[in-house]
C-alpha positions in Angstrom: 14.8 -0.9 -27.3 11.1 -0.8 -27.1 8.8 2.0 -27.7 5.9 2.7 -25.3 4.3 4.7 -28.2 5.0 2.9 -30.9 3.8 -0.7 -29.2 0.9 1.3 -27.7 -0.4 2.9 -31.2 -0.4 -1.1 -32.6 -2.0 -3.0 -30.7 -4.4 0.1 -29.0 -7.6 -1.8 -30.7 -6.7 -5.3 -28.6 -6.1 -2.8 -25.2 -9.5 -1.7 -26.2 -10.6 -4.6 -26.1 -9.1 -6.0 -23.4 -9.9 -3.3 -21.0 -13.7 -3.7 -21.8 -12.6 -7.2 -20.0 -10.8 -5.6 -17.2 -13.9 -3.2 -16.5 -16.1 -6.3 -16.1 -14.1 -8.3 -13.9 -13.0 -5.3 -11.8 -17.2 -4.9 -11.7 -17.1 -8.2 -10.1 -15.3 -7.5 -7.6 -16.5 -4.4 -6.2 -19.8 -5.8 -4.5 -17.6 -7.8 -2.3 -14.9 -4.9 -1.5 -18.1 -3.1 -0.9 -19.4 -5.2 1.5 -16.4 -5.5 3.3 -15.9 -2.1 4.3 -19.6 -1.4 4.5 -19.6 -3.9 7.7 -15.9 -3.1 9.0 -16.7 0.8 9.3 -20.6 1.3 10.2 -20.2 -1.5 12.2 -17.3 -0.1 13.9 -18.7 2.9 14.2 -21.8 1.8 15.7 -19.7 -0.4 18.4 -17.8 2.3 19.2 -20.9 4.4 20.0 -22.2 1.3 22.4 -18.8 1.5 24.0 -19.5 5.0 24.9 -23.4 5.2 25.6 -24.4 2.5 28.3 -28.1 3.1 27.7 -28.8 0.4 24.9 -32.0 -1.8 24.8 -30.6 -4.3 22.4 -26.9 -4.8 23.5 -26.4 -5.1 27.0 -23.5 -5.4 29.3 -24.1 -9.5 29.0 -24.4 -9.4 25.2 -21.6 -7.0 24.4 -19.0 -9.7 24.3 -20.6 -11.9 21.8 -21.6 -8.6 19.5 -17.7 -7.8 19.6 -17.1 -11.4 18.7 -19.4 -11.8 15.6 -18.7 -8.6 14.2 -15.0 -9.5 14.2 -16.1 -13.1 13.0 -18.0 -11.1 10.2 -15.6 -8.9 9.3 -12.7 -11.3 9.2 -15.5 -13.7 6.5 -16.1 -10.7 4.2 -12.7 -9.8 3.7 -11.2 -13.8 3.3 -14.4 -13.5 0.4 -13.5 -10.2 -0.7 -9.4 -11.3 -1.2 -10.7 -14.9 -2.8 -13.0 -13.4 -5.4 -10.5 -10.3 -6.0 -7.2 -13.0 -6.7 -9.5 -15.3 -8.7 -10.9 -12.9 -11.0 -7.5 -10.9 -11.5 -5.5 -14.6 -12.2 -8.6 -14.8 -15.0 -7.7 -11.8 -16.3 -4.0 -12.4 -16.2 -4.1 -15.2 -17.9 -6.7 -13.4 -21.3 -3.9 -10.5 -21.1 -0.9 -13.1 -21.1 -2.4 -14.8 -24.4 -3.3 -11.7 -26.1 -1.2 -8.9 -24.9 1.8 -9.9 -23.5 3.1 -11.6 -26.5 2.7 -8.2 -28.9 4.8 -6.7 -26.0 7.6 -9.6 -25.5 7.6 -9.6 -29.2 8.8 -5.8 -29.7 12.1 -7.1 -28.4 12.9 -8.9 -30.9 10.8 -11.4 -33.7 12.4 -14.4 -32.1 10.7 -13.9 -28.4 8.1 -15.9 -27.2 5.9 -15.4 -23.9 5.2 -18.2 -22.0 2.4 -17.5 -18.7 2.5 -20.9 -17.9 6.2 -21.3 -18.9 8.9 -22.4 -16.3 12.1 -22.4 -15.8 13.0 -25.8 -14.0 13.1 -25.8 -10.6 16.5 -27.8 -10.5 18.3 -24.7 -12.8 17.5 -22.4 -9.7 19.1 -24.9 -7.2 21.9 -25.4 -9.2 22.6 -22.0 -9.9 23.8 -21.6 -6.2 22.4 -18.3 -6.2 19.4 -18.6 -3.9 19.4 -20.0 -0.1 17.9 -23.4 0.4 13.9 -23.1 -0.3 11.1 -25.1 0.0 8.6 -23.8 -2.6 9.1 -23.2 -6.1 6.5 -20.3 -8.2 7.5 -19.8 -11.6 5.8 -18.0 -14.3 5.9 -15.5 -17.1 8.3 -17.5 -19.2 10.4 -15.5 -22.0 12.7 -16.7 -24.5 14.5 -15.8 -27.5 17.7 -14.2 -29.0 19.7 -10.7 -29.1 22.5 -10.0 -31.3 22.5 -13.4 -31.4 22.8 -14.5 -27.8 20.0 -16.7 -26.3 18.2 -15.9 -23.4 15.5 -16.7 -21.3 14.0 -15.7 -18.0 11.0 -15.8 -16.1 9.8 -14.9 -13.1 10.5 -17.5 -9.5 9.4 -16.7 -6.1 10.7 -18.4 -3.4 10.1 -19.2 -0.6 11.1 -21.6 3.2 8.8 -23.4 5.3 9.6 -23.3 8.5 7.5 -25.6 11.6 6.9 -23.9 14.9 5.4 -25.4 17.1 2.1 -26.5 14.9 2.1 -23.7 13.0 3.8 -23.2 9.5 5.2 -20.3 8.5 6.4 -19.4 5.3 9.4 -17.2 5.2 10.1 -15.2 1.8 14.1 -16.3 0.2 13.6 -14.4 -2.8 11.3 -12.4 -5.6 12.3 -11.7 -9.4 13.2 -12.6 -12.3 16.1 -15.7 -12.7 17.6 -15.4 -16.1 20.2 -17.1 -18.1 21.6 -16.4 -21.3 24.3 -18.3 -23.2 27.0 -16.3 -24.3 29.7 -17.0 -27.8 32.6 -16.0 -24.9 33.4 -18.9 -22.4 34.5 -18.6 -19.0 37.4 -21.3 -17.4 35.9 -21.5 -14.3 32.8 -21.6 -12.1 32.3 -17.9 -10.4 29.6 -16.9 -7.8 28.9 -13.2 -7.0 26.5 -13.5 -4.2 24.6 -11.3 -2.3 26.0 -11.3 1.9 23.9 -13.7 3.9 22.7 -15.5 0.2 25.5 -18.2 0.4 24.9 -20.8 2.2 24.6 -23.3 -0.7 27.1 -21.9 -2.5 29.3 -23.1 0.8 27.4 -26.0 1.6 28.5 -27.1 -2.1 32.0 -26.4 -0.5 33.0 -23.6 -3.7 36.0 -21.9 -3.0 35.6 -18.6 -1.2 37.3 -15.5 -2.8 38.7 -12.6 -1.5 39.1 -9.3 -3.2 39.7 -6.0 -2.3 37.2 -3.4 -4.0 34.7 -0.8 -3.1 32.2 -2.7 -6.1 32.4 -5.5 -4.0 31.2 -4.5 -0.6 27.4 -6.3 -1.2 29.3 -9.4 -2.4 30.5 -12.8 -1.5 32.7 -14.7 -4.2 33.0 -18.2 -4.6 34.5 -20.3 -7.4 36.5 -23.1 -8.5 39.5 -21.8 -8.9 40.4 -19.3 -6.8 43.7 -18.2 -8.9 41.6 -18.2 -12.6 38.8 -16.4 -10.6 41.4 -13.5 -9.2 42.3 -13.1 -13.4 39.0 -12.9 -14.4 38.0 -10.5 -11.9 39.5 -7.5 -13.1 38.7 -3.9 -12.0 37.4 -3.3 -14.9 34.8 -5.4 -15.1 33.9 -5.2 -11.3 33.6 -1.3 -12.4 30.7 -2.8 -15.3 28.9 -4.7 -12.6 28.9 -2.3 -9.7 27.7 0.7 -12.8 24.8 -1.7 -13.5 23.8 -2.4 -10.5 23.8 1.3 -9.9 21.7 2.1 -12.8 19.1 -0.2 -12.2 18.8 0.6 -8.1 18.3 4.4 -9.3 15.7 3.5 -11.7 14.1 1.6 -9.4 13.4 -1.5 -11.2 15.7 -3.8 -8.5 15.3 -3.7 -5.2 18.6 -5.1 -4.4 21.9 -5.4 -5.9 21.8 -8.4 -9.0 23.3 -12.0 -8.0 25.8 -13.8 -10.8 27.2 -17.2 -11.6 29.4 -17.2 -14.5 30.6 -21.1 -16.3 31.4 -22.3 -19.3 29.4 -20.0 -21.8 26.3 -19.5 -19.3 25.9 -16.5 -17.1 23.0 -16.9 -14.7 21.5 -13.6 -13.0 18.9 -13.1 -10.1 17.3 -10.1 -10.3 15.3 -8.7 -7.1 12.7 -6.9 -9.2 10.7 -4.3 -7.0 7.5 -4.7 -9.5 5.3 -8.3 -10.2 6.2 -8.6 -14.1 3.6 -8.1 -16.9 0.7 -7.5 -13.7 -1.7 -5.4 -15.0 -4.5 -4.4 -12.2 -8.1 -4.8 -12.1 -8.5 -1.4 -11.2 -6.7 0.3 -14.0 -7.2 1.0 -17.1 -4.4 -0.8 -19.9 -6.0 1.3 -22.8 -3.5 3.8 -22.5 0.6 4.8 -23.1 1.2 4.8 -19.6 0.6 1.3 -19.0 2.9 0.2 -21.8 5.3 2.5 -20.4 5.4 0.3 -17.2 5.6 -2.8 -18.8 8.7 -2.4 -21.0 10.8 -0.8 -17.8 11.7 -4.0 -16.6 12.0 -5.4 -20.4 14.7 -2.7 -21.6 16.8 -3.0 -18.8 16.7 -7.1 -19.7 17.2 -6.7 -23.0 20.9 -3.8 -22.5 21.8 -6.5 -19.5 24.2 -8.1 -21.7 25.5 -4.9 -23.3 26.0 -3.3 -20.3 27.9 -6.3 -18.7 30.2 -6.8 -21.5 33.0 -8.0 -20.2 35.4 -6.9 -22.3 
């Protein structure tokens, strides 16, 4: 398990460091938030007053309009610059914190971890996982790998999403937002299994798996799906359901998931998705990372990873 104050009190000269960075992107910035809210609320404000008071010698009646029309024109510019220069400068910063930081962090876990920003896991593993709905976009970042007790794992973190064409217009529909993770396990399982989120299926049946049905209160969020429906049904004890649905518990009331955990179980792999509520290893522009607090927030989401396997022992 990682130790906010122990990880904080080593590396607290490179935070120092590091923030003095933050502070002058996050200076770079403000001009153009500034700006933004300067024009959206005095010259709000000042239409607002026009609306009210006829007797103007610079706007009238005929003018109005195109006054209403260039301040939302202006408005709508300096916030598109505000939001380009504020995701520009805080993917520069991400990327000086994921080489120098991040690593120390990942590295708590256990000497054999490596972090990855630019890592992936391929696109391809996600599909055939069966654990997502069909997508048409593919982010993946943050890239971790390594070994506990033995066991490799890695994860990163995907985000999904589906075009979908209307009309002329595009819109992109979220499918999913987490961390997909796989670890390969000495214990191997005789069969393909599937637990599945309700209305997450469809390529698990569009793959034609073998739907399961089994009667338990852990399995109320789930659809199963397998190979064998009759080595699935021995596999599937209460006991084990009784693991998953605790876990799944545990990390909903710590609020690190949003949603209860996906699973496909094969051969010596188990693959998880896991609907994270929080981006992982995003610090902010607009606070500080020189103190235990932030480190605090960081290794949340890197405990829970690194017990996943302990807590789902399915023995």
């Amino acid at each position: 398990m990682l130790e906010a104050s122990k990880i904080y009190k080593d590396i607290q000269n490179k935070l120092q460091e590091m923030d003095e960075e933050r502070v002058k992107f996050f200076n770079q910035v403000e001009p153009f938030r500034y700006a933004f809210w300067t024009i959206l609320i005095l010259g709000g404000s000042f239409l607002i007053i026009r609306l009210n008071v006829s007797s103007f010698d610079y706007i009238t009646d005929q003018n109005l309009d195109q006054v209403i029309i260039g301040y939302v024109i202006t408005v709508f510019a300096t916030l598109m610059v505000f939001l380009y220069v504020n995701r520009r400068k805080k993917s520069q910063f991400k990327k000086m914190f994921a080489a120098d930081i991040a690593p120390y962090i990942i590295r708590g876990l256990d000497p054999s971890f490596k972090y990855d920003y630019e890592g992936q896991i391929p696109r391809m593993e996600a599909i055939s996982s069966l654990l997502f709905p069909p997508f048409s976009t593919y982010e993946c970042q943050d890239l971790v790998t390594g070994e506990i007790n033995s066991v490799s794992i890695r994860f990163a973190e995907i985000i999904l999403k589906k075009v979908v064409v209307e009309k002329d217009s595009k819109k992109h529909i979220p499918v999913f937002s987490g961390i997909f993770y796989e670890a390969n396990l000495q214990a191997k399982f005789p069969t393909g299994i599937w637990l599945i989120l309700k209305g997450k299926s469809k390529t698990a049946k569009e793959e034609r798996k073998t739907r399961v049905k089994l009667d338990h209160p852990s399995l109320k969020n789930y659809e199963i799906y397998t190979d064998s429906e009759v080595v699935a049904k021995q596999v599937l004890q209460s006991f084990i359901l009784e693991k998953i649905h605790n876990l799944n518990s545990k990390l909903l009331a710590d609020k690190i998931i949003k949603q209860p955990l996906s699973f496909h179980f094969e051969n010596q792999q188990v693959q998880i998705a896991i609907p994270t509520r929080k981006k992982f290893m995003e610090p902010k522009l607009s606070r500080t990372i020189d103190h235990v607090s932030f480190i605090k927030e960081q290794i949340v989401l890197l405990n829970a990873i690194s017990t996943l396997l302990e807590d789902l022992t399915l023995k």
